[in-house]
N, C-alpha and C positions, 0 to 999 in steps of 0.2 A: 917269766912264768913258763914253768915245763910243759907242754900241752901232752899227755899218755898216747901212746900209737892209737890206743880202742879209741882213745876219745874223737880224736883225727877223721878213723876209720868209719865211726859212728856218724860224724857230723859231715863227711859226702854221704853218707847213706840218704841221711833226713834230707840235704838237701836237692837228690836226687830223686826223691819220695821214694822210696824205695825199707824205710827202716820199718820195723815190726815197731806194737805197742811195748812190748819190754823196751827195747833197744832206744825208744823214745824218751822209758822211766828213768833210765840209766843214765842221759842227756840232762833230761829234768833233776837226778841228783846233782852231777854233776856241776850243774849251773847254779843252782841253790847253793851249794858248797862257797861260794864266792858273796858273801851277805853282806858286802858292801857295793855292789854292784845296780848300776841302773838300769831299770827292767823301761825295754823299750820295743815298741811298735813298729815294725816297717810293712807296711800294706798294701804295694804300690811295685808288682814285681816287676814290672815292666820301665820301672826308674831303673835298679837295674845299676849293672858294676859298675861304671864310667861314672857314671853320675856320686855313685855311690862311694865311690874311694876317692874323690873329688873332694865329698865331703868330706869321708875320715879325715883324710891330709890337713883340712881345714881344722877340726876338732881337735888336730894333734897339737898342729901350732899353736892353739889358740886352750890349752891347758884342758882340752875337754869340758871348755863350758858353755858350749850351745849344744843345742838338740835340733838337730836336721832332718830324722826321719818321719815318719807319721807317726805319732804317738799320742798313745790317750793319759792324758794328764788328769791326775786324782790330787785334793787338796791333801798338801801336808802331807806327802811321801816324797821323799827327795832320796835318790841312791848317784849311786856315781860309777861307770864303768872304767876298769882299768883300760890304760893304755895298752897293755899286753895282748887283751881281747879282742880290741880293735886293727892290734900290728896281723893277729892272727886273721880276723874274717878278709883283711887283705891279701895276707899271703894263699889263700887257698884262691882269692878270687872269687868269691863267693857271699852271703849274708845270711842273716836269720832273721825269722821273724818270731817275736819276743810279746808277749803279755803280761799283763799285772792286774791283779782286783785288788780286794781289800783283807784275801786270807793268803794268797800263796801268789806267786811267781814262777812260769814255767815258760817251754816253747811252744809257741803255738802248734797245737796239731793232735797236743793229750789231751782228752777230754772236753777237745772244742766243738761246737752244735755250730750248723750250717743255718744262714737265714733260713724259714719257713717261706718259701716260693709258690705260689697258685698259679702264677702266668711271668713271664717277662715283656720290656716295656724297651724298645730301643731308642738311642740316644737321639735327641732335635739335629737340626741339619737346618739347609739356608731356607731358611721359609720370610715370607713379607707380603704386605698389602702394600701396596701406591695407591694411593687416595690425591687425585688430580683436582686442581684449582676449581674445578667444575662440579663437584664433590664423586665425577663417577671413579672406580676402582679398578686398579689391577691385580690380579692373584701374581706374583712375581716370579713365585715357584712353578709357575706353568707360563708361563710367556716362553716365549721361542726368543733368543737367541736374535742380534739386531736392532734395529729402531724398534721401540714398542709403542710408540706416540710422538707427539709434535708438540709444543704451546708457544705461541707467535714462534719466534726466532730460535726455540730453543727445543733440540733433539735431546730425546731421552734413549738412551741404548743400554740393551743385554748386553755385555762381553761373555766370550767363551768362559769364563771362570765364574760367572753367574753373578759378576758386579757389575751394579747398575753405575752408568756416566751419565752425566750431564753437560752437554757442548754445546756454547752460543751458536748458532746455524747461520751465517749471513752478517747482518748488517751488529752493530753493539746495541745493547737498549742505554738507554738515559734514563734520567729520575723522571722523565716526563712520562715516560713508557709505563702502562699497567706493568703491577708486579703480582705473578702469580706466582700462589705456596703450592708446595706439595708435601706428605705426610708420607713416611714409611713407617710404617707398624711389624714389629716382630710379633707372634703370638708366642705364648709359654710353649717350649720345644722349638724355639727358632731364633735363627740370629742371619743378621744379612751388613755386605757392605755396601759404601756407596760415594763415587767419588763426584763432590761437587763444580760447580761450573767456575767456580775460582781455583780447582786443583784439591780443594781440601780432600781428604779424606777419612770418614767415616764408617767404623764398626758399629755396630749395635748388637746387643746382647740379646737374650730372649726376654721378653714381657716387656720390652722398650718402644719407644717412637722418637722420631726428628721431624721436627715440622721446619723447613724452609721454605725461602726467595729459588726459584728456576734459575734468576740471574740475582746478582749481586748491586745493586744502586743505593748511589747515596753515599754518607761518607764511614760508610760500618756495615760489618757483614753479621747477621744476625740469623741464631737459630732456636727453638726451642726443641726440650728435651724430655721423656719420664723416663722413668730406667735407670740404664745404665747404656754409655757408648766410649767408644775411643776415638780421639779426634788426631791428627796428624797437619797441622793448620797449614796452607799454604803462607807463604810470605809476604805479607803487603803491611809496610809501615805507613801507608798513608790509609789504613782502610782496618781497623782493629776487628776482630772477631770477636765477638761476644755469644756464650753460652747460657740460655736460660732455664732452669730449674721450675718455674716459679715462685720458690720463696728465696732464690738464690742467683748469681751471675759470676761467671767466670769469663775475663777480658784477655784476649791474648792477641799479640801480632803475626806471630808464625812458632807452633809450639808442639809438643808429644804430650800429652794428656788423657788423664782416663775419670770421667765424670760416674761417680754411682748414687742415684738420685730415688731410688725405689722405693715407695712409700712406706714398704713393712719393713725398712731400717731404720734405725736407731739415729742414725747420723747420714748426709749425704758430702761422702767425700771426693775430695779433688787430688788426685795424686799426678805430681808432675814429673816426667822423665826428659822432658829438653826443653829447652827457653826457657819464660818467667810466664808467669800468669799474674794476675790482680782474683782474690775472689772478694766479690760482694754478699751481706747479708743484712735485711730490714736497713736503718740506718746506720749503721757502724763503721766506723774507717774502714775502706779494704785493707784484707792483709796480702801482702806479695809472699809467692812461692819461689822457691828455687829446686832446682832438681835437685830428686833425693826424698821431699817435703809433700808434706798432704794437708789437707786440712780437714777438718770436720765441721760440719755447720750440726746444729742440734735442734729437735723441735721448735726451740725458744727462739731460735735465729744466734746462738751464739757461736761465733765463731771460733775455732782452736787448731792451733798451726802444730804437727808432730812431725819433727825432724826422722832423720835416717828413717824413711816410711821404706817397706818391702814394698819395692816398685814393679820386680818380677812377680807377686804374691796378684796385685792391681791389676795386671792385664796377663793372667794367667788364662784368662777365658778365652784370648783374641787366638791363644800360641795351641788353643786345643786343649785346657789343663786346667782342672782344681788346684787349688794351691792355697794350704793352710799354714797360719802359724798362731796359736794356740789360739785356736776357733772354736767356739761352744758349740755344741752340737746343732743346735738348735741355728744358727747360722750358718751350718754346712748345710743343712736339708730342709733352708730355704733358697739356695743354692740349687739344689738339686731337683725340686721339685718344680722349679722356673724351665731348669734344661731339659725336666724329662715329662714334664705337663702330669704330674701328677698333687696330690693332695695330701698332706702331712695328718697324722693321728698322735696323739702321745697319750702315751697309759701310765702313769708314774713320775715319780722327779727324776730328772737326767741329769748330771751335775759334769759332763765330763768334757775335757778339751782334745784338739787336736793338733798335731804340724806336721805338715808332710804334702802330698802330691799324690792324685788321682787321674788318669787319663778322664778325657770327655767323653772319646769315642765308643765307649763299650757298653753294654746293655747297663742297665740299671740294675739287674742280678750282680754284676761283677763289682760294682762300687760296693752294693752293700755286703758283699763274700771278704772281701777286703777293710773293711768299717766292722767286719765281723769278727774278727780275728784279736781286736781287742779284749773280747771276753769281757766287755763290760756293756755289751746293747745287743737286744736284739730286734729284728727283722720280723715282718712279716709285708708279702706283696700281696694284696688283696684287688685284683682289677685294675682299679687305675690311685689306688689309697695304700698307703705305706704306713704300718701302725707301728711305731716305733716305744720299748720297756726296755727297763735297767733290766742288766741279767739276776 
């Protein structure tokens, strides 16, 4: 495909922001001119070239049939982009970002409306309660740095990085030894880690908790869970790990795991990235994982094991990242209002999907300036409530 010099010359302009409203029309003809083509969404400017022609490369081999960037998915329009288009947003080093409704197709930027904003809301950070065997509390966000407490034999410390450890102090306990629990609670806008006194190590999400043993006794290492966390299991085959849900258990000896267990889901999934896991549900044979593999347990307790699971997509939160692949809206921004302690509204049916990748870090004006760009939802930030209509 011939690409015209203006055309060339036009498409650094737009990408430089820099092009007039005609010189935009002129893009928008010219990309209409191609009615076989897949209108697609990239919302995520900070994915960015590398990432980006990463993907192409991918797409190429692979006859252009996946869709890798953010894109808002409407029933029953399927287009398809040349290869030609692709070889070009390469060559210049560069992308577009692309919308679709249900009358036209354009580049974003013609006649697009900016969410409606009354305040901004900045993004959660490492926030946490300790709630100690004794039931008194720690705020964790404000503890200083070092030992923060003591229980028999066992030091609990701040690191500089703001992860709590847990280190046996002295003598071992035995199963004779009292076993104290302790509780770490994320609140919505917070996520925190925390390395256990076996070496495990623990993420937590925001709106989540882990309730443990200080020490580990006995012949199983046991924790309970709400939320969502990432687990990185130390290794001990004489001593299994087990994970509790309460309508659910995940068994593992030494493994990379990411448990989402959160009440307003659908399903609570186990996705496995190293070793094997065992998951339990009511009484049903466990089904075994292998990496790669997820499960889903369902209200009813039934269990369902889905192969090639997007295991990047699973612990996108841990790396600092949203991470969609044809997510309903209504799943993103429950997502979202977990990280950014806010309250979801909906005016209207929403019917739309997404795939793609969002930073966590940035205010919550720039996810939704980005989710906006679809041209198919809009915004409004009202204090701490986000009222979300079809356009």
């Amino acid at each position: 495909m011939q690409i015209p010099d203006n055309i060339l010359g036009l498409i650094e302009k737009y990408h430089a922001g820099t092009a007039t409203a005609e010189e935009k029309n002129i893009l928008n003809s010219w990309y209409r001119s191609f009615n076989d083509e897949e209108a697609e969404v990239i919302a995520d400017e900070t994915f960015a070239e590398e990432t980006l022609a990463e993907r192409m490369r991918e797409r190429l081999s692979e006859s252009i049939q996946q869709r890798n960037k953010l894109t808002a998915l409407k029933p029953r329009r399927k287009w398809q982009m040349p290869a030609a288009a692709i070889l070009l947003f390469l060559a210049i080093g560069s992308y577009f970002i692309f919308f679709f409704n249900s009358s036209k197709q354009g580049i974003a930027g013609t006649n697009q409306t900016q969410p409606n904003l009354t305040n901004d809301i900045a993004p959660g950070g490492n926030k946490a309660l300790l709630t100690l065997s004794d039931g008194s509390t720690i705020i964790l966000d404000n503890a200083n740095n070092g030992t923060i407490v003591q229980e028999g034999s066992i030091k609990v410390e701040k690191l500089n990085n703001g992860l709590l450890a847990y280190n046996v102090n002295g003598k071992m306990l035995t199963e004779k030894d009292e076993a104290f629990y302790n509780t770490i609670t994320t609140p919505r806008g917070g996520q925190y880690q925390v390395t256990l006194s076996d070496g495990t190590k623990v993420w937590l999400n925001a709106a989540s908790s882990i309730r443990f043993p200080v020490v580990f006794t006995g012949n199983e290492r046991k924790v309970d869970i709400t939320g969502e966390a990432y687990f990185e299991v130390a290794k001990n085959a004489s001593k299994p790990f087990k994970v509790n849900t309460g309508t659910s258990q995940v068994e593992v000896l030494g493994t990379h795991f990411n448990v989402n267990a959160y009440e307003d889901e659908s399903l609570i999934k186990t996705t496995l990235l190293e070793g094997s896991v065992k998951v339990y549900a009511n009484n049903q044979s466990p089904k075994m994982l292998q990496p790669g593999q997820q499960s889903g347990i369902s209200k009813a307790g039934k269990i369902t094991v889905f192969d090639d699971a997007d295991t990047e997509e699973a612990i996108a939160w841990i790396n600092g990242r949203f991470q969609y692949k044809s997510a309903d809206i209504q799943a993103i921004l429950r997502q979202i209002s977990r990280w950014y302690d806010v309250d979801v509204e909906y005016k209207g049916n929403l019917d739309i999907r997404f795939t793609g990748q969002l930073p966590r870090n940035q205010n919550v004006s720039g996810v939704f300036e980005k989710l906006a760009l679809t041209g198919e939802v809009n915004f409004k930030i009202d204090g701490r409530k986000i009222i979300v209509s079809p356009k």
